[in-house]
C-alpha positions in Angstrom: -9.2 6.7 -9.2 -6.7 8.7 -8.5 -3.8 8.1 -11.2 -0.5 6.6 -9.7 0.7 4.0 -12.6 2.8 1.4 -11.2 6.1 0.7 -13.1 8.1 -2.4 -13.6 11.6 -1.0 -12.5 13.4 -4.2 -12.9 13.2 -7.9 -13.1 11.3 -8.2 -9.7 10.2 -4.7 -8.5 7.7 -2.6 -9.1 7.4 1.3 -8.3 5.3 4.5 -7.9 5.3 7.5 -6.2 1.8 9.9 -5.3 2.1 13.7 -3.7 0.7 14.8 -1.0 -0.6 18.3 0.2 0.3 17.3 3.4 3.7 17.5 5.7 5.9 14.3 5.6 5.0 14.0 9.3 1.5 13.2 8.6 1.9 11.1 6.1 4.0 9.1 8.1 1.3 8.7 10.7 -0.4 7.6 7.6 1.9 4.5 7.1 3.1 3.7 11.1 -0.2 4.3 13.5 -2.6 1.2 12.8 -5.6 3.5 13.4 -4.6 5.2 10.5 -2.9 2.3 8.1 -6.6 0.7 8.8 -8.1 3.0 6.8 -6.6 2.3 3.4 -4.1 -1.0 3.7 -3.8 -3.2 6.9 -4.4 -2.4 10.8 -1.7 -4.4 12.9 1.8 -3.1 14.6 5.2 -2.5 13.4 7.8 -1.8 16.2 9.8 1.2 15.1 13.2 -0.3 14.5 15.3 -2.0 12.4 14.2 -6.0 13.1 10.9 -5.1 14.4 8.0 -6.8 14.2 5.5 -6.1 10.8 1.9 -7.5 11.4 -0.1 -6.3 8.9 -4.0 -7.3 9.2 -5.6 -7.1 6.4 -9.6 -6.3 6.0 -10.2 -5.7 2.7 -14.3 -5.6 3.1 -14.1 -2.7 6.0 -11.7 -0.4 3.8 -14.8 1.1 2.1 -18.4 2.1 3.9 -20.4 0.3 4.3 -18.2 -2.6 4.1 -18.0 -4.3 0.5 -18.1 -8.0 -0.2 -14.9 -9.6 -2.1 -15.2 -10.7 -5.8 -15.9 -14.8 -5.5 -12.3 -14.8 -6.2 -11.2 -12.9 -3.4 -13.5 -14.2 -0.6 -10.6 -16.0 1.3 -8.6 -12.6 1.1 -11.2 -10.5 3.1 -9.2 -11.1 6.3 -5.4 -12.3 6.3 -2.5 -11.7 7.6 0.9 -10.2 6.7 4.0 -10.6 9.0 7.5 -9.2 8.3 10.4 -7.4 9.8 11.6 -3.9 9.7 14.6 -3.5 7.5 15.1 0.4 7.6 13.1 3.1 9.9 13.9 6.7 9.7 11.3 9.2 10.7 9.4 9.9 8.7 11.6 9.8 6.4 12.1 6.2 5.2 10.3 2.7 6.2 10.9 -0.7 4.6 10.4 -4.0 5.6 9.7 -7.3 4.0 6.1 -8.6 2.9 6.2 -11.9 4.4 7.9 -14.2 1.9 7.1 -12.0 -1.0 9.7 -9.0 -1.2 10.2 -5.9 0.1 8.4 -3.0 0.9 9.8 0.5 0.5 8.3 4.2 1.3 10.2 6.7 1.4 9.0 10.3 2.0 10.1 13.6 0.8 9.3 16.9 1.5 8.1 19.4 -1.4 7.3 23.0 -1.7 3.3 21.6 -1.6 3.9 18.9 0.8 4.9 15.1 0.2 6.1 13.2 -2.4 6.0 9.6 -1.5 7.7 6.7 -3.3 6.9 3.6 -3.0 8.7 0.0 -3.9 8.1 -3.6 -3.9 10.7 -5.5 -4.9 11.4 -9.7 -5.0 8.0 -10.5 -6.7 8.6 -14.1 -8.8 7.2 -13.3 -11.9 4.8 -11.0 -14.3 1.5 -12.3 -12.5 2.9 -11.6 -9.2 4.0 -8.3 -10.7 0.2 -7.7 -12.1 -1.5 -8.9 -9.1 0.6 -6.5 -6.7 0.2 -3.5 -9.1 -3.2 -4.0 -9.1 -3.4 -3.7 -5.3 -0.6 -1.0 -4.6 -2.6 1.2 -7.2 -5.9 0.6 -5.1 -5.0 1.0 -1.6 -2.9 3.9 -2.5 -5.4 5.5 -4.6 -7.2 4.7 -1.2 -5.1 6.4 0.7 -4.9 9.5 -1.7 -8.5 10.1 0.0 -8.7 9.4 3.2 -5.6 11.9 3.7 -7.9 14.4 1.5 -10.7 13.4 4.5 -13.2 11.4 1.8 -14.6 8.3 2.0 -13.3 5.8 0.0 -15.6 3.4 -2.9 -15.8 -0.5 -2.3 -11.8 -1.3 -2.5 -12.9 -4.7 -4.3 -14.8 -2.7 -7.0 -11.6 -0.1 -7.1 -9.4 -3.2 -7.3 -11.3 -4.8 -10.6 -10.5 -1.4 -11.9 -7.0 -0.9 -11.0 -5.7 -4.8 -11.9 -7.6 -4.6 -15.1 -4.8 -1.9 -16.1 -2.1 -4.2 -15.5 -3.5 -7.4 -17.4 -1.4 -6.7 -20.3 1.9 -6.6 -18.0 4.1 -3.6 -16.4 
């Protein structure tokens, strides 16, 4: 894995940030182009602009080559859908928009001497175990997408996600 810890940062949101050795421009791609969003969260569009349209698809089972089966727990979760709206766009600077009924979802980018520090938030989770569960996944896909910007090929996301909820089961 490759670190990340995700922090409770109040009563209903939960933070992290990862760096980048990459420009903020490309790691923007990274979170807007579906092509690239495909590779380590959700394909689907979001219309660049306040109000837009967030379709996030999510495949869990392609993520990782050759595709990995879901935990028995997890089957129904291998293909679902997430639909939002935009709530701030500022390239590629700053993108947030809400994660269906469950809170928001904040990235915001910052240039560094070495390239990108980005920080991400979800806030308006309901309680500790929606707090653990999204942890759990935040740490995996972006651990997920710590690689595949690097240009490697990432492990089964289910196996990566026993892994990364397991260091959450004793809360944030």
């Amino acid at each position: 894995m490759s670190g990340g810890r995700i922090n409770r940062t109040g009563a209903d949101e939960v933070r992290t940030e990862r760096h980048f050795g990459a420009a903020p421009e490309r790691v923007w791609d990274y979170l807007v182009r579906p092509e690239f969003r495909a590779l380590w969260l959700a394909a689907g569009e979001i219309e660049p602009r306040i109000g837009g349209r967030v379709t996030l698809v999510f495949d869990h089972a392609a993520l990782s080559l050759p595709p990995a089966a879901a935990a028995l727990r997890y089957r129904g979760d291998n293909l679902h859908r997430v639909v939002g709206a935009v709530t701030a766009y500022d390239p590629p600077r700053l993108l947030a928009f809400t994660w269906g009924d469950h809170g928001e979802v904040c990235f915001t980018l910052e240039a560094t001497g070495s390239g990108t520090r980005l920080l991400m938030t979800h806030n308006g989770l309901v309680d500790s175990a929606a707090m653990r569960e999204v942890a759990g996944g935040w740490h995996a896909h972006l651990d997920m997408l710590v690689e595949r910007m690097a240009e490697q090929t990432p492990d089964d996301f289910w196996a990566r996600y026993a892994v990364t909820s397991g260091l959450y089961e004793d809360g944030l």
